[in-house]
C-alpha positions in Angstrom: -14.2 127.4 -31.8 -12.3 125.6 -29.0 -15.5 123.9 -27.7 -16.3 123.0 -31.3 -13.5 121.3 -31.3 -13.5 119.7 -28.2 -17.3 118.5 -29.0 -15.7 117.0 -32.6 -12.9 115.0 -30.6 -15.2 113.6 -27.9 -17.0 111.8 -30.6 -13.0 110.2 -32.2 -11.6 109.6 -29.2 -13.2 106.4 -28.1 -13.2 105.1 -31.6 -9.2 104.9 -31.3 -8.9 103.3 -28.1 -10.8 100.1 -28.6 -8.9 100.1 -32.2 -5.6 98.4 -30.5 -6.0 95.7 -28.0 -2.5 94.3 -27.2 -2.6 90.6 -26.6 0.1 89.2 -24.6 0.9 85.8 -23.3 3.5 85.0 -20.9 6.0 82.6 -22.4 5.8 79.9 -20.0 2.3 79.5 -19.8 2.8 76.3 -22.1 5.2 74.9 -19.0 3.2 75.6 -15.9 1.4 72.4 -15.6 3.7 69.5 -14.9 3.1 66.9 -17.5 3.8 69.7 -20.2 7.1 70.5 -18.8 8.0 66.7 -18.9 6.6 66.5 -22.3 8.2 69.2 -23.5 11.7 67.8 -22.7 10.7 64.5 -24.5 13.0 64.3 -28.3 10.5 65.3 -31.7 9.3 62.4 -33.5 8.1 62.0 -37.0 11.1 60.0 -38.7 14.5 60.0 -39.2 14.7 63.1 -41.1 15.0 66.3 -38.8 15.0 70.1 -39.7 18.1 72.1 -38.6 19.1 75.6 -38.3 22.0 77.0 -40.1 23.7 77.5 -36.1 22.7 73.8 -35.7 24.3 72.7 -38.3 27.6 74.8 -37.9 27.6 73.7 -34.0 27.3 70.3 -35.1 30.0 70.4 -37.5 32.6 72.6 -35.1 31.9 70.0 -32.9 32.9 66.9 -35.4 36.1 69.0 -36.7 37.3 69.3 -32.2 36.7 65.2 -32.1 38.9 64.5 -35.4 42.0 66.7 -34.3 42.3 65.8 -30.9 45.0 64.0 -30.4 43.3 60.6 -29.0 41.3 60.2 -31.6 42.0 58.3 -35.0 43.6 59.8 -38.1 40.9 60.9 -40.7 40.9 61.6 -44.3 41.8 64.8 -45.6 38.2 65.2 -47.0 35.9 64.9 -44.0 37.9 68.5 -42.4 37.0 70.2 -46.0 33.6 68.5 -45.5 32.9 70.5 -42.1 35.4 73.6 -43.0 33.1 74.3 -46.2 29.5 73.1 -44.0 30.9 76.1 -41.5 31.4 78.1 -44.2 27.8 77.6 -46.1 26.0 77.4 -42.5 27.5 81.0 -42.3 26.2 82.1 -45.7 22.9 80.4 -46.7 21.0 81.5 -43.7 17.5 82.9 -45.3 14.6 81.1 -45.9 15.4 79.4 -49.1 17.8 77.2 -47.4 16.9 73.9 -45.4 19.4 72.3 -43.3 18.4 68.3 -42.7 19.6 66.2 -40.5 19.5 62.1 -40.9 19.1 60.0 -37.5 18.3 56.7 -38.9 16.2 54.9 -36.9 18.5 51.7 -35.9 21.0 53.5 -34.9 21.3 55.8 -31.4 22.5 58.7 -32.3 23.7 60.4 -28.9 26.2 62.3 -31.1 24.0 64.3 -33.5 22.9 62.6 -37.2 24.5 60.5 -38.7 24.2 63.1 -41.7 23.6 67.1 -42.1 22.8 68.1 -45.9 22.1 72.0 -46.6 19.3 72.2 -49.5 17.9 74.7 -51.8 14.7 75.3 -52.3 14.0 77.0 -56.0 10.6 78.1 -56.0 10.0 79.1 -59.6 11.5 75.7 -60.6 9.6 73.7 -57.7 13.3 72.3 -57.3 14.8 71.2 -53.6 18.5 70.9 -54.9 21.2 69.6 -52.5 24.7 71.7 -51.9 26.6 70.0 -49.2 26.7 66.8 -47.5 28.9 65.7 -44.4 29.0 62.8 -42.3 29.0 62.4 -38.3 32.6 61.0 -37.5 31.6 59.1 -34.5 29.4 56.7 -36.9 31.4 55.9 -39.8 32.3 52.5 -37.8 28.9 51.9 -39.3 27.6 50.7 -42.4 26.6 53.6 -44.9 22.9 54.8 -45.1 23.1 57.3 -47.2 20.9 55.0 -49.6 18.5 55.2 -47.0 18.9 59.3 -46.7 18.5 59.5 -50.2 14.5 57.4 -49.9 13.5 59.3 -47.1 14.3 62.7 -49.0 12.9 61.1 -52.1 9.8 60.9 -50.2 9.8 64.1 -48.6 9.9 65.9 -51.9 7.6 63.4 -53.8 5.3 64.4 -50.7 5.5 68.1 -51.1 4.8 68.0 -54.8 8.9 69.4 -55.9 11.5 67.8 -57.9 14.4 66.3 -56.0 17.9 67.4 -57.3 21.7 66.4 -56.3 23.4 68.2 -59.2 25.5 71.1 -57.0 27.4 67.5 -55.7 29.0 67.1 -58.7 31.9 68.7 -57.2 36.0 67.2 -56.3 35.3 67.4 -52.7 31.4 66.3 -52.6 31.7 63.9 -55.8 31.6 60.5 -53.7 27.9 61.6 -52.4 26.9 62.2 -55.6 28.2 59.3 -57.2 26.6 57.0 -54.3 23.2 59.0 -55.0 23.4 58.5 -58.2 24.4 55.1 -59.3 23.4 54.0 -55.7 27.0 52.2 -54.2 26.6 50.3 -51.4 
């Protein structure tokens, strides 16, 4: 019975083993060669818009609420720490897959200091809808004229691109209403 057995298994055996073949690179095989490592340090490209993560975006914002309370720096409105408070908040909440985080870094200006503006977007996929939440603004740029006219084409684009409707509705709100009213009857 036990050599049966054994004579059964013999046969099994080998089909299992070649069943699994583990594939493993080592991470910084992409880096060895020189130019890839220089490369690799070199900014992304591809336009002025940028895709964040949720802890880019509440990094970036933490960051813009330090600058505005230290003491050397100029007084700001009351509106741009709810702008970051409630961008901390969201970048907190909206973390799955549904949820785009953007960044703006228009193209004529240098921006050392992160975008010029983060936006947290929702993409509704029965309603092929990409409908933005939040908007906040970089302090360190609002010496500069607004481009938010310009944010608005490039995302216009973007969704005109990808075949989904383009909304701003959620900005209809007290402390994101001068977005939405600059979106939508286009101030400058």
């Amino acid at each position: 019975m036990i050599s049966l057995l054994s004579l059964l298994f013999s046969f099994i055996a080998p089909f299992y083993k070649n069943v699994y073949r583990p594939c493993v690179y080592t991470r910084s095989s992409p880096f060895l060669e020189e130019s890839s490592l220089i490369h690799s340090l070199e900014p992304p490209s591809g336009g002025s818009l940028k895709l964040l993560t949720n802890l880019n975006a509440g990094s970036w914002t933490y960051n813009w609420l330090m600058y505005i309370s230290a003491d050397d720096t100029p007084d700001f409105d009351e509106h741009y720490y709810m702008d970051y408070f409630n961008m901390r908040g969201m970048s907190n909440i909206y973390t799955n897959a549904n949820f785009f985080y953007l960044g703006y870094f228009p193209e004529n200006v240098k921006c050392n200091k992160g975008p010029m503006y983060i936006a947290l977007f929702e993409l509704l996929h029965s309603k092929r809808v990409f409908n933005c939440k939040i908007i906040v603004e970089n302090p360190h740029y609002i010496m500069y004229n607004s481009t938010l006219k310009e944010f608005k084409q490039e995302l216009k684009q973007l969704t005109d691109s990808a075949y989904v409707f383009f909304k701003y509705t959620d900005l209809n709100t007290p402390g994101q209403l001068r977005y939405y009213l600059d979106w939508n009857y286009e101030i400058n």
